[in-house]
C-alpha positions as CSV (number, residue, x, y, z in Angstrom):
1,X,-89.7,-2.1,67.6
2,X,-89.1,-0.7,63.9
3,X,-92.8,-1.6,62.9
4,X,-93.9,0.2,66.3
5,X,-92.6,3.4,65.9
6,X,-92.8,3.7,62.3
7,X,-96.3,3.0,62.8
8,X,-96.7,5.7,65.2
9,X,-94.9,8.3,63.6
10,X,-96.2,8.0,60.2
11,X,-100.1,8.2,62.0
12,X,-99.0,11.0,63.9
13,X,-97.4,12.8,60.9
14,X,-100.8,11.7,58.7
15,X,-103.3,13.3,61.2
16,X,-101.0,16.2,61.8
17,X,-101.3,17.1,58.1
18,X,-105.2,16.5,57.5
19,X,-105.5,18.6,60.6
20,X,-103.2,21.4,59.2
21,X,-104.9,20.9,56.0
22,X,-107.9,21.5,57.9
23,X,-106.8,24.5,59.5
24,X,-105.4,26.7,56.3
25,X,-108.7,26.0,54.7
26,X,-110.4,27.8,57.1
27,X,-107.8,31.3,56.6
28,X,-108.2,33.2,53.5
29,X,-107.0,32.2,50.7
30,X,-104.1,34.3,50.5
31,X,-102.7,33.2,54.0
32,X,-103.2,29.7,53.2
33,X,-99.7,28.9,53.2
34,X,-96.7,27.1,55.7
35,X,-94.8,29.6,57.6
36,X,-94.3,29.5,61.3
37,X,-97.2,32.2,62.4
38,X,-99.5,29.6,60.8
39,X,-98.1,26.6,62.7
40,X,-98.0,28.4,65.9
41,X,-101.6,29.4,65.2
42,X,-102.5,25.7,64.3
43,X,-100.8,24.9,67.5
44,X,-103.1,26.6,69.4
45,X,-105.6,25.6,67.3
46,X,-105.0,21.8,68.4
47,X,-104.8,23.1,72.2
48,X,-108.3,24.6,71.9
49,X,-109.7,21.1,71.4
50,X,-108.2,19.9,74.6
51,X,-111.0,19.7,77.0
52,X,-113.8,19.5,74.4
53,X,-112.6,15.5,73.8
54,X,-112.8,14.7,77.7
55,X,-116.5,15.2,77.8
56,X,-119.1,12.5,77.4
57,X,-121.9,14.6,74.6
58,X,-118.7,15.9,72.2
59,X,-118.7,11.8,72.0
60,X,-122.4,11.3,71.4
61,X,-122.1,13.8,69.2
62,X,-119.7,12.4,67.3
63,X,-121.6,9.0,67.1
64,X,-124.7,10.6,66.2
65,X,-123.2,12.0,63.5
66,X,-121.6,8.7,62.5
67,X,-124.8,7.2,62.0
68,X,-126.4,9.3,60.5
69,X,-123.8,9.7,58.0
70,X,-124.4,5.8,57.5
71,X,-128.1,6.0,56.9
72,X,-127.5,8.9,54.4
73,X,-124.7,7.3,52.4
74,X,-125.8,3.4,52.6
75,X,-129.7,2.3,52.2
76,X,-131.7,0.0,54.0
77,X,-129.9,-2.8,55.9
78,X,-127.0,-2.0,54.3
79,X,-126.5,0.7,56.8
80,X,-126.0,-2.0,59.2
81,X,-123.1,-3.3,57.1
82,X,-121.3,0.0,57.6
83,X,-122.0,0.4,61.2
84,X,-120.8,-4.1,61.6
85,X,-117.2,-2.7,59.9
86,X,-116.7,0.5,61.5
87,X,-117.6,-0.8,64.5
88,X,-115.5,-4.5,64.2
89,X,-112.9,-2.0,62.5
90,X,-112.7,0.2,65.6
91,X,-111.7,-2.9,67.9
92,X,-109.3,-4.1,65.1
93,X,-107.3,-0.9,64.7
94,X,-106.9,-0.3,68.6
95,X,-106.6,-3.8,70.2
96,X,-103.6,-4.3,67.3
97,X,-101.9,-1.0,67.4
98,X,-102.2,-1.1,71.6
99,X,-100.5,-4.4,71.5
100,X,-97.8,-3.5,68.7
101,X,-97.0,-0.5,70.9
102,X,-97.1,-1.3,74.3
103,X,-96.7,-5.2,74.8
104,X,-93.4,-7.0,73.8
105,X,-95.3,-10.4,73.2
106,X,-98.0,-8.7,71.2
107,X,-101.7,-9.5,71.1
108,X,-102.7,-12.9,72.6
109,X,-105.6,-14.2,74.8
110,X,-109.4,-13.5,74.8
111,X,-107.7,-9.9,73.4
112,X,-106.9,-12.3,70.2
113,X,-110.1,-14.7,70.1
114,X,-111.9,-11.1,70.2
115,X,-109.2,-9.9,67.2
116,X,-109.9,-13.2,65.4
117,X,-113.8,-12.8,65.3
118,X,-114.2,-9.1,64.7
119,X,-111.7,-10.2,62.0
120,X,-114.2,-12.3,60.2
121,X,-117.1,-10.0,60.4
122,X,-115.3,-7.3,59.4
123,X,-113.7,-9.5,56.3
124,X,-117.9,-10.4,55.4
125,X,-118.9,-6.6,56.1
126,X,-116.1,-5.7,53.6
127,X,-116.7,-7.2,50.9
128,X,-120.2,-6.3,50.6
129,X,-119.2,-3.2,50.4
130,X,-117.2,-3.4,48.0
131,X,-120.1,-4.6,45.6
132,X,-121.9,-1.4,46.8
133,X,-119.1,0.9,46.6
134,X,-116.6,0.0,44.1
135,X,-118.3,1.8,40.8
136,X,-118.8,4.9,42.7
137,X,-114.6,5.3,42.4
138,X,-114.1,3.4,39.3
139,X,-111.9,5.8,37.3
140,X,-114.1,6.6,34.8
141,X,-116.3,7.8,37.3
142,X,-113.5,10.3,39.3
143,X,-113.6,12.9,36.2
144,X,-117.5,13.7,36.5
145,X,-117.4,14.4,40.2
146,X,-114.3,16.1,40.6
147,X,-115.7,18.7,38.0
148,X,-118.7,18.8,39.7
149,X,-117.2,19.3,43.1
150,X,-115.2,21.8,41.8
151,X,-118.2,24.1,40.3
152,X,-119.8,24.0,43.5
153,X,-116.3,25.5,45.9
154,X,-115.8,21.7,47.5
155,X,-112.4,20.9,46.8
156,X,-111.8,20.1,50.2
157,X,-108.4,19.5,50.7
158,X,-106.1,22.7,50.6
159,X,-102.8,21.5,49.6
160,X,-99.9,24.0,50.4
161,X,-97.0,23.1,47.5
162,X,-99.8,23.6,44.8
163,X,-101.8,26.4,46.9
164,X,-105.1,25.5,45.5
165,X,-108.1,23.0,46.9
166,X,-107.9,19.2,45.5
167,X,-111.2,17.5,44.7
168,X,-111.9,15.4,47.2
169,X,-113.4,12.8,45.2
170,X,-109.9,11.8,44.1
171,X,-108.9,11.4,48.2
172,X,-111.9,9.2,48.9
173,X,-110.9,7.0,45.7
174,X,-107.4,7.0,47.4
175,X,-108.5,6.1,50.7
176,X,-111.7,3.5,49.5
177,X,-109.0,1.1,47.0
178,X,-106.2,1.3,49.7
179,X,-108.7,0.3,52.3
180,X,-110.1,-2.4,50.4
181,X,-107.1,-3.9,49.0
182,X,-105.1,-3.6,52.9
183,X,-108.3,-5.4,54.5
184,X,-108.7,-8.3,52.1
185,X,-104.2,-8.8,52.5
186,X,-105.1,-8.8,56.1
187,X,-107.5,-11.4,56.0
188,X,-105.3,-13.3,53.0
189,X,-102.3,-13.3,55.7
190,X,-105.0,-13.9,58.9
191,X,-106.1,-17.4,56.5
192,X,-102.5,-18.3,55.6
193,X,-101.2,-18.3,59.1
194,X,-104.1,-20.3,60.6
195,X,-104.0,-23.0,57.3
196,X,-101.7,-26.1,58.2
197,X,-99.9,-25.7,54.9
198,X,-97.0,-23.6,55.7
199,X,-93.5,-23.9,57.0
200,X,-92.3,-21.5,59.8
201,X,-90.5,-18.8,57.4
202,X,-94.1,-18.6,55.4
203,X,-95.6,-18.2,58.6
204,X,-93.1,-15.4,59.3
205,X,-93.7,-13.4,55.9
206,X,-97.8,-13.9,56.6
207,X,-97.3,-12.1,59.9
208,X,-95.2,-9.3,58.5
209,X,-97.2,-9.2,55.7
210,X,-100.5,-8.5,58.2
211,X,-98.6,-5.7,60.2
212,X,-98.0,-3.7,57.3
213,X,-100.8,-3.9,55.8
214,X,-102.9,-3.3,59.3
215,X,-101.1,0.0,58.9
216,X,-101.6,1.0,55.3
217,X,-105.8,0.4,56.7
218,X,-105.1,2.6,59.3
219,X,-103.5,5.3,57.2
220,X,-106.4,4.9,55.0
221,X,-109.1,5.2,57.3
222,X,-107.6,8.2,59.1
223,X,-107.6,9.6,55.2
224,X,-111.3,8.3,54.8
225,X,-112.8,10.0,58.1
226,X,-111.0,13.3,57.0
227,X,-112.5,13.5,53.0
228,X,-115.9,11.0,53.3
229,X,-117.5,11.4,56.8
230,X,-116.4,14.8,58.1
231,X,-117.7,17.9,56.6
């Protein structure tokens, strides 16, 4: 119950402010701030996307765009890593977050087999790129691009308290390390609760220890979608 609703409420509040976010850095700069005209405009801001999401080519749209963000941002076959992990990531993130929320006993049956494999491919997918990624937002690396991305207007992310754009670069760093380090606990935990070498109290800590960090992922990718892949 605790892990549910936190869950959901700290996803909901997440998306809320990327999408707010999203929304004040589209007003000029000197009404970029939080009052209540801008919330109420935000509101219907949201409403306006209602019926857009129930139709079949906003989705195709959306996946075409996925792609060919892939193909631009990983070469050759290792586009087909990307796709294997967002794709395995997508049945991960759902099938665990339905289950947390809406069944008592939680995720078990073909549901689970399904969890376990996508698990593994997404554990292989992962790490891969992780060799391909991980000197892009190495910290030495952060200072050159945020400068860069700061010369040419794409801070990105309008934060209210400071009232000026962050470089995004810093955000994707953020999202990539918190990604990576909350996939490889989750298949840590998925190993030690399968391995024969436990007692029950272990096994308990394991399982906690996957919940939480299935949701620091999920945080993660929700803050990866809105700095990396959407423009």
């Amino acid at each position: 119950m605790i892990f549910g609703i936190t869950s959901f409420v700290l996803i909901l509040a997440l998306n809320l402010r990327l999408t707010f976010g999203r929304f004040l850095g589209r007003l000029p700069e000197d009404r970029r701030k939080v009052s209540v005209e801008n919330f109420r405009a935000y509101v219907k801001w949201i409403a306006g996307w209602k019926l857009s999401f129930l139709k079949l080519e906003r989705w195709d749209r959306c996946l075409d765009y996925l792609v060919a963000w892939g193909r631009k941002n990983y070469q050759g076959w290792t586009a087909w890593v990307f796709y294997a992990l967002a794709l395995c990531y997508v049945y991960l993130a759902l099938s665990g977050m339905f289950f947390a929320w809406l069944v008592k006993r939680g995720l078990y049956g073909f549901p689970l087999l399904l969890h376990v494999a996508a698990g593994a491919i997404f554990a292989i997918c992962l790490t891969i790129v992780l060799f391909i990624k991980a000197r892009v937002y190495l910290p030495e690396k952060l200072g050159g691009r945020a400068a860069a991305q700061e010369k040419q207007e794409k801070g990105g992310f309008w934060c209210p308290l400071l009232r000026k754009s962050l470089p995004r670069i810093y955000l994707e760093a953020l999202a990539f390390w918190v990604f990576t380090l909350a996939g490889f606990l989750l298949a840590a935990s998925t190993l030690g609760s399968m391995l024969p070498y436990f007692n029950y109290p272990a096994q308990i800590f394991f399982f906690h220890v996957h919940r939480w960090s299935a949701l620091a992922s999920v945080l993660a990718a929700c803050l990866a979608i809105d700095v990396m892949i959407v423009e």
